[in-house]
N, C-alpha and C positions, 0 to 999 in steps of 0.2 A: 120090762117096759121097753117099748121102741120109741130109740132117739131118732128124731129127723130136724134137719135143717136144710132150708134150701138157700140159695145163693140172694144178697142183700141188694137193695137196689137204693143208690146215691144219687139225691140230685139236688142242683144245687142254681135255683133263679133268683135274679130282681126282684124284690118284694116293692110295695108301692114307698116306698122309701128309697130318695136316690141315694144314701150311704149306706144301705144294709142289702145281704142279700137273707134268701131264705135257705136255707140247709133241713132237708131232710131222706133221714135212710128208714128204709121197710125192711123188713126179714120174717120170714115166717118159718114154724117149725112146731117140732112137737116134741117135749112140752113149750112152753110160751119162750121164744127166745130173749135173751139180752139184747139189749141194740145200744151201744155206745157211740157217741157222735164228738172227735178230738180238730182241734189245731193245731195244726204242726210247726205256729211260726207263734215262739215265744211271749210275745207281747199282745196277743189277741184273745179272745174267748169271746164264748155263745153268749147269747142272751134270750130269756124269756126262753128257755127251754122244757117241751112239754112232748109227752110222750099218749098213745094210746093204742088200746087192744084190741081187735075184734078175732073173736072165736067162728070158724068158718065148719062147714057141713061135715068134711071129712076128720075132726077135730085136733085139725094142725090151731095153732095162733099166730095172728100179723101182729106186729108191735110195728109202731111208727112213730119215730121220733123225729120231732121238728126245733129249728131253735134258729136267732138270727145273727146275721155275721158282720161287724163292723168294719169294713179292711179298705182302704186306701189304696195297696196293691194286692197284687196275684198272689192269693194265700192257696195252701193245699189242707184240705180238709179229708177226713178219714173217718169211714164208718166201719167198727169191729162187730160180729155177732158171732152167741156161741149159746148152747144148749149146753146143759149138763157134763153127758160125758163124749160128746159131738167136739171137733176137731175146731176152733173158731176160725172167721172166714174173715176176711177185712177186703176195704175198698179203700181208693183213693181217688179226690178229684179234685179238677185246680179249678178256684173261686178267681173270676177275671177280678181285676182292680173298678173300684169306685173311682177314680176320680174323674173330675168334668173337665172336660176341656171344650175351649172355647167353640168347636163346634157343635157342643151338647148343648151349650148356653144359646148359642144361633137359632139354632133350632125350637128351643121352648120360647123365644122370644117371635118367630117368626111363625111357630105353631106347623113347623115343615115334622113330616114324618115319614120323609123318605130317602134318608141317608143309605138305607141301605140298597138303592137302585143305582149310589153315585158308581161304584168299585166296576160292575158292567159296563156300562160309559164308558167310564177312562179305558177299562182292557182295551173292549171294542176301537173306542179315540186312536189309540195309539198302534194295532194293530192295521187300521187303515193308513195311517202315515205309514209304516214300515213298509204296507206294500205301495204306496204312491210313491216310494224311495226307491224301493227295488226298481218299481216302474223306469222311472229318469233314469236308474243308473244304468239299466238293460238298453234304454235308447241312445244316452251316450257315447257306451260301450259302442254301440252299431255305428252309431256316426260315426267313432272314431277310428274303426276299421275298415269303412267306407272310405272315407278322407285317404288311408293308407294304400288301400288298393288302387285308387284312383291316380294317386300319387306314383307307385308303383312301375302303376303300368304304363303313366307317363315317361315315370323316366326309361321305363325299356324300349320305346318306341323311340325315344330322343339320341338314347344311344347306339340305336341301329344306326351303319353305316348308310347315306343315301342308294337309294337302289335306281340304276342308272337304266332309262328307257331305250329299249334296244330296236333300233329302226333298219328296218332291213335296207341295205344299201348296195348298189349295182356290182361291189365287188364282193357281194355274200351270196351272189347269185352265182349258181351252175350254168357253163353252158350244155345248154341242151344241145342232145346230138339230133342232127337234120336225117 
């Protein structure tokens, strides 16, 4: 008999229930594989957990187990599968946390559903200050080396000695020979 197993696939979203999520793994193989679906954080477990088969053309089997997760915070959940004498395969995935917070509450009371357009904004927001910073402080910089140079050059001209205008006078003159 030929063993196959392919690789399991875990996923794990929001069910319409804001305290629960949905958890489910698929695996296919031949013959029908195992599909186990664990909690790795002590105090939780599945609920309404249910499994189903379907037999495909090539005659491997999907098995697909579904079940729901009650967790407050960031649990890690784990889907094992293994065929007979097939090597077993596991996954792992981390279930975000339920809980609301007050801007989840804002939002079903306001009926806004676009929290997730704020995070662009703000980057964008704050990238634009950093360069209107940069800006002033580029201008600054230039006045203030402006001011320096000016300054400068002031004082080098102040500290020349006066340059005396030399006017030609009857004893700087040659006499010319007649």
């Amino acid at each position: 008999m030929v063993y196959e197993l392919h690789e399991p696939i875990l996923d794990a979203r929001r069910s319409n229930s804001p305290t629960e999520s949905v958890v489910s793994c698929s695996a296919t193989g031949r013959p029908a594989p195992s599909v186990t679906l664990t909690v790795l954080h002590q105090n939780l477990s599945f609920s309404q957990y249910t499994s189903t088969s379907v037999t495909n053309s090539n005659g491997t089997v999907t098995i697909t187990t579904t079940a729901l997760l009650s967790a407050f915070s960031s649990t890690e959940v784990g889907c094992s599968v293994s065929v007979l004498s097939a090597a077993p395969r596991e996954l792992l995935v981390t279930v975000p946390g339920l809980t609301e917070t007050s801007e989840d509450a804002l939002d079903k009371q306001t009926g806004s559903s676009d929290r997730g357009c704020r995070w662009p904004l703000i980057i964008s927001f704050m990238m634009m200050m950093m360069t209107m910073m940069d800006v002033i402080c580029i201008f600054l910089l230039r006045k203030g080396l402006q001011r320096r140079n000016n300054k400068h050059s002031q004082d080098v001209t102040e500290n020349q000695p006066p340059q005396e205008s030399h006017k030609p006078t009857t004893a700087d003159r040659t006499p010319s020979s007649a």
